[in-house]
N, CA, C and O atoms as a GROMACS GRO file, in nm:
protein
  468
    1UNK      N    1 -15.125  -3.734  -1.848
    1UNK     CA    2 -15.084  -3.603  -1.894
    1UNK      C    3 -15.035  -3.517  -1.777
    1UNK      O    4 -14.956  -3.424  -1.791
    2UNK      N    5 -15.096  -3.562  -1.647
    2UNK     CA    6 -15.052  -3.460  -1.529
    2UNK      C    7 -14.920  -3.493  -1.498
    2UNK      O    8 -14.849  -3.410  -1.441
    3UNK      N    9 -14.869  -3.620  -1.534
    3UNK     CA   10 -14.757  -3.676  -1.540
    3UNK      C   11 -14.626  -3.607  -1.559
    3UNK      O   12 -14.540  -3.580  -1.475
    4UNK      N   13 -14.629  -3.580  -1.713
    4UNK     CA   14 -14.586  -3.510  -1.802
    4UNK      C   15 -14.540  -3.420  -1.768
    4UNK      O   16 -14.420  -3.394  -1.758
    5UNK      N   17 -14.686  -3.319  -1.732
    5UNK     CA   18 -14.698  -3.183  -1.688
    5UNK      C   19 -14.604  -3.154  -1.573
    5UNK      O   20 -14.529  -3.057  -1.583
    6UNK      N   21 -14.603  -3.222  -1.477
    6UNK     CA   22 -14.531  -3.201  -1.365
    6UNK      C   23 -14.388  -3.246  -1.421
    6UNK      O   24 -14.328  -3.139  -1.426
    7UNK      N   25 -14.333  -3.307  -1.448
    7UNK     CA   26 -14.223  -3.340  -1.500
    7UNK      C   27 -14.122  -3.210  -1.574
    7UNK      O   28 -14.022  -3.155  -1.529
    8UNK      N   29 -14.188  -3.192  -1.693
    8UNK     CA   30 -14.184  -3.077  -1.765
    8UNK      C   31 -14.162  -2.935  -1.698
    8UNK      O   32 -14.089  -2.844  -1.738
    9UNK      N   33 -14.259  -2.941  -1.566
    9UNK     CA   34 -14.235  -2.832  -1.506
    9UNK      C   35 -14.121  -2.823  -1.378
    9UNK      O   36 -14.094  -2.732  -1.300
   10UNK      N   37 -14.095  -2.892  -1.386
   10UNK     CA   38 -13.978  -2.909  -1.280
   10UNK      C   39 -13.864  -2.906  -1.344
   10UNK      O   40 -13.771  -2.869  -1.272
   11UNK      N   41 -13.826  -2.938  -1.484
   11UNK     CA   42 -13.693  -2.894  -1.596
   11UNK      C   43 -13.754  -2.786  -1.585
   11UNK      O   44 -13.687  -2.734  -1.496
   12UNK      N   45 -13.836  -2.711  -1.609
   12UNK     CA   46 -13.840  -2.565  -1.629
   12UNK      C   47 -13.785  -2.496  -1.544
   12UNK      O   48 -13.682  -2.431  -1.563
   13UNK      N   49 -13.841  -2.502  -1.451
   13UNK     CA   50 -13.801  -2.484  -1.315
   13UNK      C   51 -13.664  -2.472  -1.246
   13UNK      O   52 -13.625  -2.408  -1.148
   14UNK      N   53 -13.605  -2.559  -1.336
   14UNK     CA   54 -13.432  -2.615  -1.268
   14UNK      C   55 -13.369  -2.519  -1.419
   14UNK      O   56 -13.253  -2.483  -1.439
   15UNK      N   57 -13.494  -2.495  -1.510
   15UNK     CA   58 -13.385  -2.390  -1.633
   15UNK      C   59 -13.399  -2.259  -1.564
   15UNK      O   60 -13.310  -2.174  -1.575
   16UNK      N   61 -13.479  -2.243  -1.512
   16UNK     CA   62 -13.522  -2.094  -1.472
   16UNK      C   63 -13.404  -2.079  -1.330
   16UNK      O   64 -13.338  -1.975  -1.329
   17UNK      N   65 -13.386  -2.153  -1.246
   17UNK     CA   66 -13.289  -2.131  -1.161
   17UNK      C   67 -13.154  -2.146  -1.219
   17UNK      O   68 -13.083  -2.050  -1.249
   18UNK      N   69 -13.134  -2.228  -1.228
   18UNK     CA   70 -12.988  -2.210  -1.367
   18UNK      C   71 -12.938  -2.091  -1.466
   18UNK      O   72 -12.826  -2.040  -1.476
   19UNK      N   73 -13.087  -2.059  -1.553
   19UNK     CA   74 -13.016  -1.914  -1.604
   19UNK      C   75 -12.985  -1.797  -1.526
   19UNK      O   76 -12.893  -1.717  -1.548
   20UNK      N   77 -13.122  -1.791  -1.379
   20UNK     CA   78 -13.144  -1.663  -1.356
   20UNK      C   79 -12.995  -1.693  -1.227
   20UNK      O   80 -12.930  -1.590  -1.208
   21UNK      N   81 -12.964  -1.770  -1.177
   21UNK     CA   82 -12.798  -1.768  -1.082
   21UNK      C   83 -12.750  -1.813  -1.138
   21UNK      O   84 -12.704  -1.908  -1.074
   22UNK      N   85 -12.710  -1.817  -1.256
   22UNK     CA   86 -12.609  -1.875  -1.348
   22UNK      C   87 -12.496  -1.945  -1.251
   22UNK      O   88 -12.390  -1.901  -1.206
   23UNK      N   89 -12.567  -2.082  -1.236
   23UNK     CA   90 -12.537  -2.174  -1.167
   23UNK      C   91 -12.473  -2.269  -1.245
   23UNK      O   92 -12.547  -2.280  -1.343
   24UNK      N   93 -12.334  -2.382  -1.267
   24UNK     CA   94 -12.235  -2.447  -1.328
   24UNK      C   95 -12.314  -2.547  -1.326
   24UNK      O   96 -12.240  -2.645  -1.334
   25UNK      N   97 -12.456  -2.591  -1.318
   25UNK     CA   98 -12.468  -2.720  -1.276
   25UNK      C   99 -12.652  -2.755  -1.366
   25UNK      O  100 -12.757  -2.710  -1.320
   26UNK      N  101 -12.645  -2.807  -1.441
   26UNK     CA  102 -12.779  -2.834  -1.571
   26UNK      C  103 -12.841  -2.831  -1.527
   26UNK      O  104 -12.836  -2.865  -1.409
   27UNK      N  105 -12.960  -2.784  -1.592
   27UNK     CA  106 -13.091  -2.772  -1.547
   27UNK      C  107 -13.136  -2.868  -1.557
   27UNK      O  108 -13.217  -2.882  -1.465
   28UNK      N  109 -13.130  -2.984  -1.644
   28UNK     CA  110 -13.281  -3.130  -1.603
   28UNK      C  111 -13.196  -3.201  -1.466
   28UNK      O  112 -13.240  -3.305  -1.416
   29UNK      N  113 -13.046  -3.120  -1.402
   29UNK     CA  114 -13.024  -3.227  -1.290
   29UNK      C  115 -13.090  -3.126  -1.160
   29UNK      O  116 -13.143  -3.180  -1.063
   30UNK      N  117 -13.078  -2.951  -1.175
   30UNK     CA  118 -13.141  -2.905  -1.042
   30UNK      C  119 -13.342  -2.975  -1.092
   30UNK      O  120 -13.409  -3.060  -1.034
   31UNK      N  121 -13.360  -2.927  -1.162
   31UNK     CA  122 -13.503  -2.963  -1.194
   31UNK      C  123 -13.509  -3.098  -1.112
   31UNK      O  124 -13.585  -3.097  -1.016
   32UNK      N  125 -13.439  -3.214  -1.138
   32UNK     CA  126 -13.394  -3.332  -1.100
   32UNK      C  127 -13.416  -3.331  -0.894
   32UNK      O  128 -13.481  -3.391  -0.808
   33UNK      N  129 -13.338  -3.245  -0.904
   33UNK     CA  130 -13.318  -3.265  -0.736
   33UNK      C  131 -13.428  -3.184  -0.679
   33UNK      O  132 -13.476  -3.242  -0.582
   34UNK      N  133 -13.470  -3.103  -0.697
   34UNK     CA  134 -13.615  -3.035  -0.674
   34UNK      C  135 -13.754  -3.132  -0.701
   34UNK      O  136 -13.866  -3.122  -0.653
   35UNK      N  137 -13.700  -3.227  -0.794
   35UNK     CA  138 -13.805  -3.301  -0.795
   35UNK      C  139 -13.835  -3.458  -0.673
   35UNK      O  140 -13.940  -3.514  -0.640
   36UNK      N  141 -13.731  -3.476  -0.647
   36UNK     CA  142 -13.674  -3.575  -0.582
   36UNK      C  143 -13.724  -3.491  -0.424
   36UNK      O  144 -13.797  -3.543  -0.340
   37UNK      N  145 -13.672  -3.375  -0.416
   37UNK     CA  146 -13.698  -3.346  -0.267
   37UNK      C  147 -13.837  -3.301  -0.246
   37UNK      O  148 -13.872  -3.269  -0.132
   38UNK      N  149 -13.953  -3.295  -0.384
   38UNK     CA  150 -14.099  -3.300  -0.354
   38UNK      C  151 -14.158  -3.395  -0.328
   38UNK      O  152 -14.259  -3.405  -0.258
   39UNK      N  153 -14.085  -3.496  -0.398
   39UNK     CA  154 -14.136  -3.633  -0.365
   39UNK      C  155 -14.064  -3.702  -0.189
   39UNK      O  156 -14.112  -3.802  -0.135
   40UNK      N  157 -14.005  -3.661  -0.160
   40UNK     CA  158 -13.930  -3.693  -0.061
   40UNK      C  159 -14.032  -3.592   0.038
   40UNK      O  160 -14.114  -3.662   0.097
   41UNK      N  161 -14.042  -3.491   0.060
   41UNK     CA  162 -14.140  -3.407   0.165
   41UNK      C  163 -14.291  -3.408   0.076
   41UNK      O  164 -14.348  -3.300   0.060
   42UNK      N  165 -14.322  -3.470   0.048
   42UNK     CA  166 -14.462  -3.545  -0.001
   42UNK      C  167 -14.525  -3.417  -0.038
   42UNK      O  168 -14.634  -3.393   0.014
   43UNK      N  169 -14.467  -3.320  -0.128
   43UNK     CA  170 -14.560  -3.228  -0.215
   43UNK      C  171 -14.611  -3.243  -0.346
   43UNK      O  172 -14.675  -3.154  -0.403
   44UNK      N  173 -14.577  -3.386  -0.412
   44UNK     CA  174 -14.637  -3.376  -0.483
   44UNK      C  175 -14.653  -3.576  -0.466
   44UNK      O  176 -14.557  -3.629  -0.410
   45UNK      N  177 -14.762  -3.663  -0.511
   45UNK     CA  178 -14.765  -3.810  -0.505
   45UNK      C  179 -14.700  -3.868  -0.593
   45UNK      O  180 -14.692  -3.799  -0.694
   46UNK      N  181 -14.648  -3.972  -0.600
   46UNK     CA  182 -14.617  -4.039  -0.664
   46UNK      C  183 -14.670  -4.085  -0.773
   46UNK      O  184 -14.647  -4.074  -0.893
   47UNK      N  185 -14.792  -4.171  -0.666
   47UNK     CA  186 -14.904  -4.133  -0.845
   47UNK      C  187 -14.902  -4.058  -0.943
   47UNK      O  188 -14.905  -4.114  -1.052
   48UNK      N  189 -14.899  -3.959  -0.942
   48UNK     CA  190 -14.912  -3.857  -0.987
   48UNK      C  191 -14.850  -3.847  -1.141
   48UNK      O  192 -14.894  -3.804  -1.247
   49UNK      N  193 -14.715  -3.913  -1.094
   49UNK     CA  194 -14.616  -3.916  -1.224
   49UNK      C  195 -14.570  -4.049  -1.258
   49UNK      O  196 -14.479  -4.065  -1.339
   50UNK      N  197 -14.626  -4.144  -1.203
   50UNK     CA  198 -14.579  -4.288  -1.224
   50UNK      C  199 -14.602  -4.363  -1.353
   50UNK      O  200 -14.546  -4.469  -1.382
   51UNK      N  201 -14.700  -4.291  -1.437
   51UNK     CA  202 -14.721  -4.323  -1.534
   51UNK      C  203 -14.662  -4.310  -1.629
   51UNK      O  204 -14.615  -4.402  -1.695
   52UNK      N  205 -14.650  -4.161  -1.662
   52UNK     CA  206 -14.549  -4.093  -1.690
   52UNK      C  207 -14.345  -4.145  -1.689
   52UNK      O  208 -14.261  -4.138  -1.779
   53UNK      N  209 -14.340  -4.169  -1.613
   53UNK     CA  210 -14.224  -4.258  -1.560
   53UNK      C  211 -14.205  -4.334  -1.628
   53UNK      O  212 -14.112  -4.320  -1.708
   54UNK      N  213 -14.311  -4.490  -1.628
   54UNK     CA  214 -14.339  -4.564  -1.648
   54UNK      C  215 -14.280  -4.577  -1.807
   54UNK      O  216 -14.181  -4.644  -1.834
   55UNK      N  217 -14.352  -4.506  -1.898
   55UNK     CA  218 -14.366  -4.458  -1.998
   55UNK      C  219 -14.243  -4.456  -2.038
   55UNK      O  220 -14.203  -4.542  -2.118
   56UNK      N  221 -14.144  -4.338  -1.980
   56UNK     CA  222 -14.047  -4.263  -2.024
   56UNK      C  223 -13.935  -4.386  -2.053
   56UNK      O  224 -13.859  -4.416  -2.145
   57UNK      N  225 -13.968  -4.437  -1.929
   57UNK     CA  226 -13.793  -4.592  -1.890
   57UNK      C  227 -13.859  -4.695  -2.007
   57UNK      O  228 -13.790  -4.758  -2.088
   58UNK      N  229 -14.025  -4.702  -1.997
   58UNK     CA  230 -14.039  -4.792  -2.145
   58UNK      C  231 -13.935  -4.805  -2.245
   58UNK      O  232 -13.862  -4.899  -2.277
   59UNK      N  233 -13.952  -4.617  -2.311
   59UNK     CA  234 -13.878  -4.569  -2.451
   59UNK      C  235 -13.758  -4.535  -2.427
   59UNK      O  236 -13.704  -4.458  -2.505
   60UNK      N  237 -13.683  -4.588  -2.306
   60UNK     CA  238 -13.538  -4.492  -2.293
   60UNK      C  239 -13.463  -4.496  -2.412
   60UNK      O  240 -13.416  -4.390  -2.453
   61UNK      N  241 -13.439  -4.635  -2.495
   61UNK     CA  242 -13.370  -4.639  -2.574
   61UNK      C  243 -13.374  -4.540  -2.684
   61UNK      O  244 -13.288  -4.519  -2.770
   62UNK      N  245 -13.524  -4.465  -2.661
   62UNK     CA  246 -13.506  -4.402  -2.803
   62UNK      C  247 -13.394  -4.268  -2.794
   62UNK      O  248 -13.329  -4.227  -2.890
   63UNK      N  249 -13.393  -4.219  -2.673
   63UNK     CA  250 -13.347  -4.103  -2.576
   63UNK      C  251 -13.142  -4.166  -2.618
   63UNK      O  252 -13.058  -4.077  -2.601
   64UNK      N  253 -13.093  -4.294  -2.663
   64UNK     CA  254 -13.026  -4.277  -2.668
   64UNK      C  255 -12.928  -4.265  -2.843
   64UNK      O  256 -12.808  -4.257  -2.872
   65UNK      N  257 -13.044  -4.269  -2.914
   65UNK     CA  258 -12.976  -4.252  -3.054
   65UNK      C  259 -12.924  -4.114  -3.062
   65UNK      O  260 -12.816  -4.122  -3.122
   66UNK      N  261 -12.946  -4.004  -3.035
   66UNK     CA  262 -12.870  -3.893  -3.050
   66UNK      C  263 -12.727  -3.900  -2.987
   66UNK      O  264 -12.651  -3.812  -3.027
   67UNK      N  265 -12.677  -3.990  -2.894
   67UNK     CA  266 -12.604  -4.016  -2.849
   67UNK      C  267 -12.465  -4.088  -2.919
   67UNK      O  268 -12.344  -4.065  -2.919
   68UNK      N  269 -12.565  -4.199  -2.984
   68UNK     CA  270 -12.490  -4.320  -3.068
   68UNK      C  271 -12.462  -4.194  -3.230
   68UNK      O  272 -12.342  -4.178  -3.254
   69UNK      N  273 -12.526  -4.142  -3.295
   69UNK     CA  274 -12.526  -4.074  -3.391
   69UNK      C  275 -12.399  -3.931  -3.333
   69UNK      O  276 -12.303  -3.928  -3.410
   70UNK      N  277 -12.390  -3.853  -3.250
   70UNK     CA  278 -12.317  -3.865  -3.209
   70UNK      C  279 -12.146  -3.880  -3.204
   70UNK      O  280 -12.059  -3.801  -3.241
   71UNK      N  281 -12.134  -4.046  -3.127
   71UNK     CA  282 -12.036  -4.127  -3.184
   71UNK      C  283 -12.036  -4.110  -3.298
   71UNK      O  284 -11.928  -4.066  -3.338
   72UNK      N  285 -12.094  -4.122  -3.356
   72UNK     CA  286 -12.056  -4.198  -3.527
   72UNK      C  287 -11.954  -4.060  -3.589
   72UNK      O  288 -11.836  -4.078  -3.619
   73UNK      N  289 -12.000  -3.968  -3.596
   73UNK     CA  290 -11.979  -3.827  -3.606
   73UNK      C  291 -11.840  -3.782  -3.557
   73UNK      O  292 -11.764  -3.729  -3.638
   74UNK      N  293 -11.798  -3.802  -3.417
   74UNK     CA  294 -11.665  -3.819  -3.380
   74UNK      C  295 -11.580  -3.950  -3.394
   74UNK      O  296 -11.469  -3.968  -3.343
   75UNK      N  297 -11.649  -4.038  -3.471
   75UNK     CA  298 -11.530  -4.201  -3.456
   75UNK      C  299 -11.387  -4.178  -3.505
   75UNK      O  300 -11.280  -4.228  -3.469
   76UNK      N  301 -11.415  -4.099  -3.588
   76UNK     CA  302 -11.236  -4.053  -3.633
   76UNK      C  303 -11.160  -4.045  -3.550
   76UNK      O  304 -11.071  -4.128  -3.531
   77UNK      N  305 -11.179  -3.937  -3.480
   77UNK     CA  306 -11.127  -3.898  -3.364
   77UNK      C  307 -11.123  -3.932  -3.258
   77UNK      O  308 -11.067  -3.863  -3.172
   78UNK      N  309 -11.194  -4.078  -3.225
   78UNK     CA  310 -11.203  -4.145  -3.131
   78UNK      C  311 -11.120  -4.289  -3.183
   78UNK      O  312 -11.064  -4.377  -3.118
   79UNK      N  313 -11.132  -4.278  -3.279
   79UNK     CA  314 -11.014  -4.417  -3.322
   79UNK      C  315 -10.882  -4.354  -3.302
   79UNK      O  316 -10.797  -4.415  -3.237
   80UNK      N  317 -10.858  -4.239  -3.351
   80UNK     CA  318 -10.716  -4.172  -3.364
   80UNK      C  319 -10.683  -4.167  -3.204
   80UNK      O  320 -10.562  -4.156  -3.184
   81UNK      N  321 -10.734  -4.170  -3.127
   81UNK     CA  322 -10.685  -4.152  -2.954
   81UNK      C  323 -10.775  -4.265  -2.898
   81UNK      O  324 -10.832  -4.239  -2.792
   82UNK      N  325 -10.802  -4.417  -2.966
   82UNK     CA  326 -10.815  -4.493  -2.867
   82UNK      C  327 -10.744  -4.542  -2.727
   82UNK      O  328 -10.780  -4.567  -2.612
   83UNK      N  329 -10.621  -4.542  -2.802
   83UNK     CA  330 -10.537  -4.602  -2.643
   83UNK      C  331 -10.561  -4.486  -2.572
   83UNK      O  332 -10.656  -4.508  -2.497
   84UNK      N  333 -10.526  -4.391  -2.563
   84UNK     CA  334 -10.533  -4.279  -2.411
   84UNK      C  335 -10.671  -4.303  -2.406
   84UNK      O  336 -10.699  -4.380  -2.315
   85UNK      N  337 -10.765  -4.265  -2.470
   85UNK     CA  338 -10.910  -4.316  -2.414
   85UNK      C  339 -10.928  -4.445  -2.350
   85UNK      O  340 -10.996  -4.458  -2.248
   86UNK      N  341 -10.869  -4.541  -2.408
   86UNK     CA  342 -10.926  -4.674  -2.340
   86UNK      C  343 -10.876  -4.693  -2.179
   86UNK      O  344 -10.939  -4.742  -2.086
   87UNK      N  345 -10.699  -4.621  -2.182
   87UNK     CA  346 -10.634  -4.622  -2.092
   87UNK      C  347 -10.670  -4.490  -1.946
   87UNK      O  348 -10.641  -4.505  -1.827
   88UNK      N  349 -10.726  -4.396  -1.998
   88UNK     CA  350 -10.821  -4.315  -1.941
   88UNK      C  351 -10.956  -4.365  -1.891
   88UNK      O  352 -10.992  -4.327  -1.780
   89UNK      N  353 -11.024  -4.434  -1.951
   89UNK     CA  354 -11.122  -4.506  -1.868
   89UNK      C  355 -11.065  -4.620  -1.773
   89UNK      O  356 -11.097  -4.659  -1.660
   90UNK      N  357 -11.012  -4.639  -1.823
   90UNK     CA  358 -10.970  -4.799  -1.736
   90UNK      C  359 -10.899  -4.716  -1.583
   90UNK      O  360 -10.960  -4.736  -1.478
   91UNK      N  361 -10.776  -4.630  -1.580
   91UNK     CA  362 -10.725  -4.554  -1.434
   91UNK      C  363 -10.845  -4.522  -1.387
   91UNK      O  364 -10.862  -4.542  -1.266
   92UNK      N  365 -10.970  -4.460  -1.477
   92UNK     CA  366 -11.036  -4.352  -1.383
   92UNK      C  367 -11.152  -4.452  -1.317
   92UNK      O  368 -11.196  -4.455  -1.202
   93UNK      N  369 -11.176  -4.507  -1.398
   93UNK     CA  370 -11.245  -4.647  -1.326
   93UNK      C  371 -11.213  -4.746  -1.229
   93UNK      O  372 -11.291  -4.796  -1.149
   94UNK      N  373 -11.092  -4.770  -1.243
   94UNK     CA  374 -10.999  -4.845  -1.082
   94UNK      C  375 -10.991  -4.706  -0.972
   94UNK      O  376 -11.000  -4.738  -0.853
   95UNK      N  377 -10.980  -4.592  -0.995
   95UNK     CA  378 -10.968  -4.507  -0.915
   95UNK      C  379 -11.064  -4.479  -0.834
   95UNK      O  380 -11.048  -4.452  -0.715
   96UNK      N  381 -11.189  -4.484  -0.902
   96UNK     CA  382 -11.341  -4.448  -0.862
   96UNK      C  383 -11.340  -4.598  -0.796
   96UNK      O  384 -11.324  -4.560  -0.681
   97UNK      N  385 -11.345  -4.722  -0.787
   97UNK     CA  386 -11.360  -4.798  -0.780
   97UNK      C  387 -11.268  -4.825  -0.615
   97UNK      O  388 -11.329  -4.879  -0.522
   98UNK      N  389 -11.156  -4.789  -0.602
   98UNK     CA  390 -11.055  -4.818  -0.507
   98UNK      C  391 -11.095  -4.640  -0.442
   98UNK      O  392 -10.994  -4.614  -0.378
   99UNK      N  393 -11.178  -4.531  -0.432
   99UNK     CA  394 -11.186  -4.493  -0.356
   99UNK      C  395 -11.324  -4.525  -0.303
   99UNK      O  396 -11.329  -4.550  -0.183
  100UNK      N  397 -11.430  -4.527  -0.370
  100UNK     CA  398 -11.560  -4.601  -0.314
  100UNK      C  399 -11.497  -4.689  -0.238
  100UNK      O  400 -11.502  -4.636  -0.127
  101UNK      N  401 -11.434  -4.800  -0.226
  101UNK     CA  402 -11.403  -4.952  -0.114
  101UNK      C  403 -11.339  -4.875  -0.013
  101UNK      O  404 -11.352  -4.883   0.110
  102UNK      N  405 -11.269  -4.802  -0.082
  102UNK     CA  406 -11.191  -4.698   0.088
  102UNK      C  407 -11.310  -4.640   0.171
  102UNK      O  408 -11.311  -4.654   0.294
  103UNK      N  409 -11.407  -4.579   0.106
  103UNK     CA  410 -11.488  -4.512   0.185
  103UNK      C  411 -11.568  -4.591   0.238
  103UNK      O  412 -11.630  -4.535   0.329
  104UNK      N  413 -11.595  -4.696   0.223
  104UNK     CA  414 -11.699  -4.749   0.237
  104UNK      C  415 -11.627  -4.817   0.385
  104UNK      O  416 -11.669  -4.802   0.500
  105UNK      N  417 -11.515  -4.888   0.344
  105UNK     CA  418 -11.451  -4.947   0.455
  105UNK      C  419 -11.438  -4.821   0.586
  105UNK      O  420 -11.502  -4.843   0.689
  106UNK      N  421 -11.368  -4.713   0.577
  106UNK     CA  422 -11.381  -4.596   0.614
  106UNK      C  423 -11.498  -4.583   0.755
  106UNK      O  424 -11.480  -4.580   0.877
  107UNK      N  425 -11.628  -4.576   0.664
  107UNK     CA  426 -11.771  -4.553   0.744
  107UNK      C  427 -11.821  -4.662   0.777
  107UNK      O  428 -11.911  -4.651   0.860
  108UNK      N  429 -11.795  -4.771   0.741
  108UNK     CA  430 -11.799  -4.946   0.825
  108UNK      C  431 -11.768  -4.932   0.924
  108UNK      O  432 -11.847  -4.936   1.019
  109UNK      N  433 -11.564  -4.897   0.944
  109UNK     CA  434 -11.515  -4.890   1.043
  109UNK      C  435 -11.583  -4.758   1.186
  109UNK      O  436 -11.587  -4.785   1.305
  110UNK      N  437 -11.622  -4.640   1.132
  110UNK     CA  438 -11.665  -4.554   1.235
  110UNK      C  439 -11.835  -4.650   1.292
  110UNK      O  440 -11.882  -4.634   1.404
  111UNK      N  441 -11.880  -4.716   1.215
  111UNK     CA  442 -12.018  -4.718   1.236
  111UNK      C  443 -12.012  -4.874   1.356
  111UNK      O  444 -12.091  -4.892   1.449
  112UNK      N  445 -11.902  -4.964   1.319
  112UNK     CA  446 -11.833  -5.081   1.412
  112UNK      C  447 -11.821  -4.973   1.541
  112UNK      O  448 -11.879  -4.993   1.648
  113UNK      N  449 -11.739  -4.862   1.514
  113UNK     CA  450 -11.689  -4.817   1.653
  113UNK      C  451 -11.814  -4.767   1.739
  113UNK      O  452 -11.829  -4.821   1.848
  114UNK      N  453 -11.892  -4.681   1.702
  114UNK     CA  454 -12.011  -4.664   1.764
  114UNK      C  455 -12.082  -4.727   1.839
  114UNK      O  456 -12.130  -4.691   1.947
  115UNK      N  457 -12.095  -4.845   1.774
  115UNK     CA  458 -12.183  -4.962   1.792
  115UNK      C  459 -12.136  -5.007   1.961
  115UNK      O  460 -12.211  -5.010   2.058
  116UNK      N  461 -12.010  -5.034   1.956
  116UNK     CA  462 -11.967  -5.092   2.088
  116UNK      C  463 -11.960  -5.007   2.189
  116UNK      O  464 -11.909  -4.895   2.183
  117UNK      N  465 -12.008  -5.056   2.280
  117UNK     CA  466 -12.001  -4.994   2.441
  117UNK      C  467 -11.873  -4.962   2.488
  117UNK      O  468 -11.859  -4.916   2.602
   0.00000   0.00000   0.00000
């Protein structure tokens, strides 16, 4: 339950900074990164919420029927503009894909240069 608790309170947390600086960016992801950097400067254990965790990735699937229901709800409109959709994922996915290998090659290459005397 302390699990939970802490969990819960850290979306709160990331809602309460979100409304009160009406900040562009969701609250379960600042809650998210606030939670990540407690666990990272060891304010709160791991233990603590592992159960909890544990738990949650158990049931993910259930977390995704509102999702699929959803779909179902827009399929019209997702059949009526399959090709630009399909063709929209597919560019933005080689794009993401061919700039990750750039970067990566990128910081290979500075981290090769370093290296040598």
């Amino acid at each position: 339950m302390l699990g939970f608790s802490i969990l819960i309170g850290y979306y709160v947390l990331g809602w309460v900074i979100q409304t009160g600086l009406q900040v562009p960016i969701p609250a379960n992801v600042i809650g998210l990164i606030l939670f990540t950097m407690s666990l990272f400067f060891k304010l709160i254990k791991l233990e603590w919420v592992e159960d909890a965790g544990e738990f949650l990735i158990k049931h993910m699937l259930l977390f995704f029927i509102p999702f699929v229901v959803g779909t179902m709800v827009f399929f019209p409109y997702i059949g009526a503009n399959a090709v630009q959709l399909l063709v929209s994922l597919f560019v933005s996915t080689i794009g993401v894909l061919m700039i990750t290998g750039w970067s990566v090659k990128l910081l290979k290459g500075k981290e090769k240069s370093n290296e040598s005397p």
